[in-house]
NUZA-289655 format. One line per field, with one value per residue (C-alpha): z, x, y; residue number from 1. Coordinates in steps of 0.5 Angstrom, whole numbers, plus 500, padded with zeros to 3 digits. Example, Ala and Ser with C-alpha at 12.3 -4.5 7.8 and 13.67 -1.06 7.14 Angstrom:
z = [516/514]
x = [525/527]
y = [491/498]
pos = [1/2]
END
This chain:
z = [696/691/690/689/683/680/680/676/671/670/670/664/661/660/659/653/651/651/647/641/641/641/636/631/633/631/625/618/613/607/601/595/588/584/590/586/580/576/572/566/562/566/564/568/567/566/568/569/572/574/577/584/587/596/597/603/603/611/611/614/610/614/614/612/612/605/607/601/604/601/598/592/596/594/587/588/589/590/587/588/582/580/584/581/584/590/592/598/605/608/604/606/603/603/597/596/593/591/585/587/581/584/579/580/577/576/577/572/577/578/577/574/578/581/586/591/595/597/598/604/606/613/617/623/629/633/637/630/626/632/638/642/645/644/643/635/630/625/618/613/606/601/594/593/586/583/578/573/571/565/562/555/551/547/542/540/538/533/530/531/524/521/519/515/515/510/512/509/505/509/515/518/516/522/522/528/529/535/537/543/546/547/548/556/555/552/545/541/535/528/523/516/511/503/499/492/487/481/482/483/490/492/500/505/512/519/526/532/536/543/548/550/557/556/555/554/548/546/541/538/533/528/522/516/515/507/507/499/497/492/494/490/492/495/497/503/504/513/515/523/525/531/531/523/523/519/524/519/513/509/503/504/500/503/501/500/501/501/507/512/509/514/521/527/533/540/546/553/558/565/570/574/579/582/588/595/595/600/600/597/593/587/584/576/575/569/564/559/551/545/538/535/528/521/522/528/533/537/545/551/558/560/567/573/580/586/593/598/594/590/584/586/578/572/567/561/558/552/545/544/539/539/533/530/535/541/548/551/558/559/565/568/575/580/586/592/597/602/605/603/600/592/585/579/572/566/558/552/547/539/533/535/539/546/550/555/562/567/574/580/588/591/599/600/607/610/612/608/614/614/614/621/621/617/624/629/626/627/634/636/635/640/647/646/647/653/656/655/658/665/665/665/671/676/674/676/682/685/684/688/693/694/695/700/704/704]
x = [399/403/396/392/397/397/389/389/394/388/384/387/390/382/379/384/382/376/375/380/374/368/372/373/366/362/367/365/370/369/375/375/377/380/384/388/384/388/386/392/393/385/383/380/373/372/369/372/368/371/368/369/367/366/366/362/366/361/354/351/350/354/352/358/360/362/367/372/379/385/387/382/376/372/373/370/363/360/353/350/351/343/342/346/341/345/351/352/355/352/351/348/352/347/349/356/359/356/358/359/361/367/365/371/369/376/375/376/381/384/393/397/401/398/392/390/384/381/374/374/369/369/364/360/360/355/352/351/348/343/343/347/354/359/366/367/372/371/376/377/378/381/381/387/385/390/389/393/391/396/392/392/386/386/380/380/376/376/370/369/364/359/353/347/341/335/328/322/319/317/320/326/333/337/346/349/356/360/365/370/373/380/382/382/375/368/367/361/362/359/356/356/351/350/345/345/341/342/350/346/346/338/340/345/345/350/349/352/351/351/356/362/366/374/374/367/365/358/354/350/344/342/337/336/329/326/319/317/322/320/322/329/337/340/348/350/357/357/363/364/368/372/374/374/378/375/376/372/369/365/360/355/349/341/334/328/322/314/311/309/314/318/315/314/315/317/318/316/322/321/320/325/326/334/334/333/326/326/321/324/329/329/328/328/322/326/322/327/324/327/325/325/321/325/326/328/322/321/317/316/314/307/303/299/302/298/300/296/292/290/291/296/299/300/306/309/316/319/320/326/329/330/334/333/334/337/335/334/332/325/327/321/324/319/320/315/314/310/312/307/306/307/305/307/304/305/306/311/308/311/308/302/302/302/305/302/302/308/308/312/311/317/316/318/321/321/329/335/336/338/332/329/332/338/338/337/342/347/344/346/353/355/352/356/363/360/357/364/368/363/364/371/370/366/370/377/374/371/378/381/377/378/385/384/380/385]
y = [479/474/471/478/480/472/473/481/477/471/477/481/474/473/479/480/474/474/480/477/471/475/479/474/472/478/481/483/482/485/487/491/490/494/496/501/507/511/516/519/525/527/534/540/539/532/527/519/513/506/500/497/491/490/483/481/473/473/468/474/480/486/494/499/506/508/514/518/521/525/531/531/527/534/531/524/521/514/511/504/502/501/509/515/520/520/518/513/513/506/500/493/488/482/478/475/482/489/493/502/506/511/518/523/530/535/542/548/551/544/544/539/533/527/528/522/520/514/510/508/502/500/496/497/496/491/498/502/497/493/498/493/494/489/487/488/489/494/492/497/496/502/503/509/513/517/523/525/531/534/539/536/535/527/526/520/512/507/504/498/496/499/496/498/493/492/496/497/504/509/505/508/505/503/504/501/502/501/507/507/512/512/520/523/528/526/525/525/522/524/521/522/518/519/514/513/509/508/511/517/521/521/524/525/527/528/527/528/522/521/523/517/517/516/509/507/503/503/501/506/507/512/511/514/517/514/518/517/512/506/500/498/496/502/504/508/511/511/515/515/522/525/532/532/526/520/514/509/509/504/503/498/496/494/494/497/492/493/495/490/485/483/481/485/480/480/477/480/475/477/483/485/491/493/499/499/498/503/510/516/513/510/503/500/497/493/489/485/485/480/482/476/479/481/489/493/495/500/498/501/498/500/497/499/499/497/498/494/492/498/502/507/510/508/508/508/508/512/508/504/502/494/491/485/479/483/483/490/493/497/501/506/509/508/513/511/516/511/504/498/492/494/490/492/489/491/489/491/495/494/496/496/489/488/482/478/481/479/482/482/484/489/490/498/500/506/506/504/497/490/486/484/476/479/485/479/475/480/482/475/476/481/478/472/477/480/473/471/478/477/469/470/476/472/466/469/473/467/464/470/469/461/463/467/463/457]
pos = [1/2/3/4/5/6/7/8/9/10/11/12/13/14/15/16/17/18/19/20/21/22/23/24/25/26/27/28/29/30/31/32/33/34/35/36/37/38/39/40/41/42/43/44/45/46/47/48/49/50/51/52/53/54/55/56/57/58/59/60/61/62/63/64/65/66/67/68/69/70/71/72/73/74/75/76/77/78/79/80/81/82/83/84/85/86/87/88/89/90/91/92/93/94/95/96/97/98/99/100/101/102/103/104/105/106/107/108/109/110/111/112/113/114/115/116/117/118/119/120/121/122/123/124/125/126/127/128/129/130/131/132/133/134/135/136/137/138/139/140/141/142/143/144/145/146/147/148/149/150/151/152/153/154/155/156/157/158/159/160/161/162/163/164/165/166/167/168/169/170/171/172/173/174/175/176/177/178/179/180/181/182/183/184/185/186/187/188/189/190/191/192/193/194/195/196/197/198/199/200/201/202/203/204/205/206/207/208/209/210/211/212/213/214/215/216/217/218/219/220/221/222/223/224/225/226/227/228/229/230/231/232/233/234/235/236/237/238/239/240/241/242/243/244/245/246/247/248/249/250/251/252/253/254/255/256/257/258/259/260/261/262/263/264/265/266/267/268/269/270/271/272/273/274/275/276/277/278/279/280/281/282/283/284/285/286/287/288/289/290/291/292/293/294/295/296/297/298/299/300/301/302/303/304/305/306/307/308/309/310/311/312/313/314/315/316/317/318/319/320/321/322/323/324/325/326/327/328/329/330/331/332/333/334/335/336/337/338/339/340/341/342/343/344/345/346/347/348/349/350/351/352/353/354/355/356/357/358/359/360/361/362/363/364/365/366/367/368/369/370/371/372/373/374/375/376/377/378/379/380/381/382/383/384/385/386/387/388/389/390/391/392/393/394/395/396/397/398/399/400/401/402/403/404/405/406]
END
């Protein structure tokens, strides 16, 4: 009798061991970071996005459920930061991290006080992942958000410069400035231009810019239209407003020069694309152009995409503007209803030239998955845990057994 009760205490000695070696095996840790959001003196409609990064520190890339909990989990969604179509509840961690962008919305209705919620990213077990049944560990990690909500509307920013460069007759001005937004709500800033020549007053126009998220700083281009003006020195007094308060104001001299004085030049970098590559979703056909002319240039990207082989569609973006020597992404947003092997070529189009043509191939599945030597990978995991567990079973009872027989 002794024996028996030796040989169930090897057995459960055992099998508990065997499980802690097959789950640090075939576990996939992840962590989160930031691991705390707060969100101060947050106003009842508005609207705050941060940043969270998940780690994956694993050589393999790992499944995980994306889940938010809380009082106010009805306030918050999670997107892939390359796809704010649809919020996510899996992702695929198949680098060394992946970026998600948290958006809390604060009801009309919402009452004052700190409310609380928590993403959640939890890894998935071998079975949910592959099919397999296997000894695993989930791990968790969470970033709590905390929201502030006062009621109390701040409107504010600073401006950082305002610059006005030179441009041609007849050829639009361009205004850069960069505004950024340290109030609770959304602002759009506006502008306000006078340009003078000669000490006298000869235009004067205000706009409404772009909408600013609450500590968003962005660069933003405006541009001042010079139909039938002659060529000369000019002056342009720029105030950049918030609410009717004057943040920043400057007077800056530029030029009017001969059309087709300053050279239009560019450079088509590379053609990239961002996305889950999978069929209904959508992914960024991305292609990077740098303006290395004299004078601010509007471009699109333009090309055809084959599937298989064939011509499937045609696109074009909208102009963009790009100011002299700097970079800027050509985005069109690609949404393939099929699988298939698909080519995308296409060339920017500036000023009436055209770059030299680059192309890139993209395989689009037709389920969000690992890929089939990613799956296999994570399949081999869990057998080794139940190869173990049964080993170590048949093992003990042949011991028992032995025993018994002497």
């Amino acid at each position: 009798m002794r024996g028996i009760y030796s040989g169930i205490k090897l057995i459960t000695f055992l099998i508990l061991l065997s499980v802690f070696i097959c789950a640090f095996a075939s576990a996939a840790g992840i962590a989160v970071t930031p691991s705390k959001m707060t969100i101060d003196n947050a106003v009842r409609g508005g609207e705050y996005e941060n940043t969270i990064i998940v780690f994956n520190p694993n050589d393999y890339p790992i499944l995980a459920e994306v889940s938010v909990s809380g009082d106010v989990a009805n306030w918050v969604k999670v997107y892939n930061e390359n796809d704010r179509e649809e919020p996510v509840s899996e992702i695929s961690i198949k680098e060394s991290n992946l970026r998600l962008v948290v958006v809390v919305n604060v009801p009309d209705d919402a009452v004052n006080g700190i409310h609380n919620a928590k993403v959640n990213i939890e890894t998935k077990s071998s079975k949910d992942s592959s099919g397999n049944v296997g000894a695993t560990l989930k791990v968790r990690a969470t970033s709590s958000i905390n929201v502030d909500v006062s009621g109390i509307e701040i409107k504010d920013g600073v401006c950082d410069y305002i610059k006005i460069s030179d441009s041609e007759v007849d050829y639009p001005v361009p205004i850069n400035f960069v505004f950024k937004n340290t109030g609770n709500v959304v602002i759009s800033p506006e502008i306000s231009v006078t340009v003078k020549k000669d000490g006298s007053i000869i235009d004067t126009f205000s706009k409404i810019t772009v909408p600013v998220k609450p500590g968003v700083k962005e660069e933003i281009l405006e541009e001042w239209e010079n139909k039938g003006l002659e060529s000369g020195d000019y002056v342009a007094v720029v105030a950049v407003s918030v609410d009717g308060k004057v943040i920043k104001k400057e007077e800056s001299d530029f030029k009017l020069i001969p059309k087709g004085t300053f050279s239009r030049q560019g450079e088509f970098k590379k053609l990239t694309y961002e996305g889950t590559a999978t069929a209904g979703k959508i992914t960024k056909i991305i292609g990077t152009f740098v303006n290395t002319g004299e004078i601010s240039t509007k471009a699109k990207l333009a090309g055809e995409i084959y599937k298989d082989g064939s011509l499937d569609s045609t696109f074009e973006t909208d102009d963009l503007m790009v100011s002299v020597l700097d970079t800027e992404d050509l985005v069109y947003y690609f949404k393939p209803e099929e699988s298939g092997e698909y080519t995308v070529k296409a060339v920017v189009n500036y000023e009436g030239k055209k770059t030299d043509e680059k192309e890139v191939s993209l395989t689009i599945t037709g389920q969000n998955s690992l890929t089939s030597s990613d799956t296999k990978k994570s399949e081999s995991q869990a057998p080794v845990g139940v190869i173990t567990i049964v080993g170590s079973i048949i093992f003990a009872i042949c011991l028992i057994y032995g025993r018994k027989q002497n």
